[in-house]
C-alpha positions as CSV (number, residue, x, y, z in Angstrom):
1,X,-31.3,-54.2,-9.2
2,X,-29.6,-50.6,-10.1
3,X,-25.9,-50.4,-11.3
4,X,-25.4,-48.5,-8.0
5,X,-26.9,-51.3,-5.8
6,X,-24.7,-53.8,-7.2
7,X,-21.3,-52.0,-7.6
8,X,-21.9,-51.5,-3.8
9,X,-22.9,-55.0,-3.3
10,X,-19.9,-56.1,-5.1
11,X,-17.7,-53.8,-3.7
12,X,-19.0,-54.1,-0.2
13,X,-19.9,-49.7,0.0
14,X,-21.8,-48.8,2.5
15,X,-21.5,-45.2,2.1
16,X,-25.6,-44.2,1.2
17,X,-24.4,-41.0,-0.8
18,X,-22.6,-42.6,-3.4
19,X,-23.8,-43.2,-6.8
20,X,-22.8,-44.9,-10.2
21,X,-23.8,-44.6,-13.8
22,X,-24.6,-46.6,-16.3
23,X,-20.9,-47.1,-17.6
24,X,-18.9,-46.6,-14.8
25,X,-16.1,-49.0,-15.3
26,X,-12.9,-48.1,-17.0
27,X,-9.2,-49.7,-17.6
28,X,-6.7,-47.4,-17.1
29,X,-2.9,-47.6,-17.0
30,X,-1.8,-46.9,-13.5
31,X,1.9,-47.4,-12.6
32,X,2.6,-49.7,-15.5
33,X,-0.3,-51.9,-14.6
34,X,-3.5,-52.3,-16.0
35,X,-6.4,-51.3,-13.7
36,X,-10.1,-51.9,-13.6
37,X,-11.8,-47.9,-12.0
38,X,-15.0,-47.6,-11.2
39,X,-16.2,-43.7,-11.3
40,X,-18.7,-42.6,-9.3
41,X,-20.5,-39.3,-7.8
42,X,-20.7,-38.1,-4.1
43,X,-24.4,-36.9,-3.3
44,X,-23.5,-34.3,-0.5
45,X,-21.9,-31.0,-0.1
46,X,-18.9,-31.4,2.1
47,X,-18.7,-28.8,5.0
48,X,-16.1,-26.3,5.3
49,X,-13.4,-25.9,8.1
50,X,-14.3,-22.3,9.5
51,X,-10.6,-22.3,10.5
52,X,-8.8,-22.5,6.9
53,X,-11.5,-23.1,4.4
54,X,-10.1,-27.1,3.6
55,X,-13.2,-29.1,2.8
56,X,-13.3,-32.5,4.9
């Protein structure tokens, strides 16, 4: 099983275009508290509002 199949599987992500790497878990200090983040990478180009440019 991939690192990506089974942060998702742990994490219950069902979002297909969503990746992880190898070493994608981190602590970090957030708020005073020590956190556990996972990074990962979006595999789509998000579309543009015609209206005012904001991505969505």
């Amino acid at each position: 099983m991939s690192y990506t199949n089974l942060i998702k599987n742990t994490l219950d992500i069902l979002d297909f275009n969503i990746s992880f790497t190898e070493n994608p878990l981190e602590k970090e200090r957030i708020k005073g508290r020590i956190c556990q983040v996972f990074s990962g990478t979006l595999n789509y180009l998000a579309h543009s509002c015609p209206h005012c440019g904001e991505k969505k």
